[in-house]
N, C-alpha and C positions, 0 to 999 in steps of 0.2 A: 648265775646259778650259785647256790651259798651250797657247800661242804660244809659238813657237820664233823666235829671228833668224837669219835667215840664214847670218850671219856663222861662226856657231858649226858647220854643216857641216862634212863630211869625207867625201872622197871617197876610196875605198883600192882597188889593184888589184894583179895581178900576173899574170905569164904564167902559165895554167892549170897546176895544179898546187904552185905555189909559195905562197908567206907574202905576204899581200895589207899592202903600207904604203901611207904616204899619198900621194897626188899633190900635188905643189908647186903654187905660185901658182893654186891654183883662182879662178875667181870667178864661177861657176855651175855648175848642174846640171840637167838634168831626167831624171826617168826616166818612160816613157807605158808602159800598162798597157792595153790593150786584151783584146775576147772578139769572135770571129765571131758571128754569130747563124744560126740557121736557123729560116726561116719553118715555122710548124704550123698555119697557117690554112685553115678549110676549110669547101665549101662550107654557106651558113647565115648563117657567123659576121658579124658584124657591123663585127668590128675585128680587127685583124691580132693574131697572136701568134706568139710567140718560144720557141726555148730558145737556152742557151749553148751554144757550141762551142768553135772552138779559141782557147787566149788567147795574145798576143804583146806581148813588150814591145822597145821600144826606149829606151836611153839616151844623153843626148848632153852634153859636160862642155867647158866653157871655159876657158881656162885665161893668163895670160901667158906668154910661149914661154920655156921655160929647158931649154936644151941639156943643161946639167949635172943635170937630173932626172931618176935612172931610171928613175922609174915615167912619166913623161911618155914617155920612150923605149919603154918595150912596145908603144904606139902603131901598131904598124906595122900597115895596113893586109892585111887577113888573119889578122893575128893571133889566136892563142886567149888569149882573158884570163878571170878570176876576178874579181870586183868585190866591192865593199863599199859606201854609199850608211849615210853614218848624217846624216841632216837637222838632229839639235840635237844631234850630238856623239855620242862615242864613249861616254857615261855618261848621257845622259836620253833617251829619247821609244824611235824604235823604229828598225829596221836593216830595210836592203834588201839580199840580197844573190844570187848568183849566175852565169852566166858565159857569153859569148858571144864574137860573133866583130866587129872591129874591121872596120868597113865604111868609114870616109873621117875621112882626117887632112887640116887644112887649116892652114897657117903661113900668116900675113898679116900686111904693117907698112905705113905711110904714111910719108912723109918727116920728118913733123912726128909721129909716133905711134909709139907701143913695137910688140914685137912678140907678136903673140898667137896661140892656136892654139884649135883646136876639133877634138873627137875626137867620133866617132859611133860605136855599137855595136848590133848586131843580137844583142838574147838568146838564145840558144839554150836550152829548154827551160823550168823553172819560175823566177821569182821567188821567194827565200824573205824571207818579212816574220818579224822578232822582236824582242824587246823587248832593250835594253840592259843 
């Protein structure tokens, strides 16, 4: 089993339609992966059971605020974007990729603190997972 560092990430987007690059100053990521369930239990049964249904992902990226980065700029809230998600790099492990829609951009600084920002994203449609 190969462990990934963090470090080695890369996060890549672009307004729907376009050539997905990198996002500057990252320095996290997650992407959540969820499935509805619906209950099939029935009288008798002793313990509840399930099948899958609809699946939904959200992904959300942190970043240090740099004005001069395009792809930071597609941000816009509403926006339609393309994403890219590779966890150990652009050459090992595996890729996320697919596209949704920009649900809440937040800029924040303290007096004493840089300034940073945090992007959320509601998926629209399939996650694609594939190897590097």
């Amino acid at each position: 089993m190969a462990i990934g560092k963090g470090s080695a990430g890369v996060v890549k987007v672009a307004a729907t339609g376009g050539s997905t690059a990198n996002v500057g100053e990252v320095r996290s990521y997650s992407l959540d992966e969820t499935s509805d369930t619906i209950e099939t239990t029935k009288m008798g049964d002793t313990n509840k059971s399930y099948l899958a249904s609809l699946k939904d992902a959200t992904m959300t990226i942190d970043a240090l605020w740099d004005s001069a980065d395009a792809q930071q700029l597609i941000f816009d809230v509403g926006a339609d974007i393309d994403f890219e998600l590779h966890p150990e790099g652009t050459s090992a492990g595996k890729s996320y990729s697919g596209g949704g829609l920009v649900t809440a951009k937040t800029v924040s600084a303290s007096y004493d603190g840089i300034v940073e920002a945090s992007f959320s994203v509601q998926v629209s449609g399939a996650v694609t997972e594939a190897a590097n």
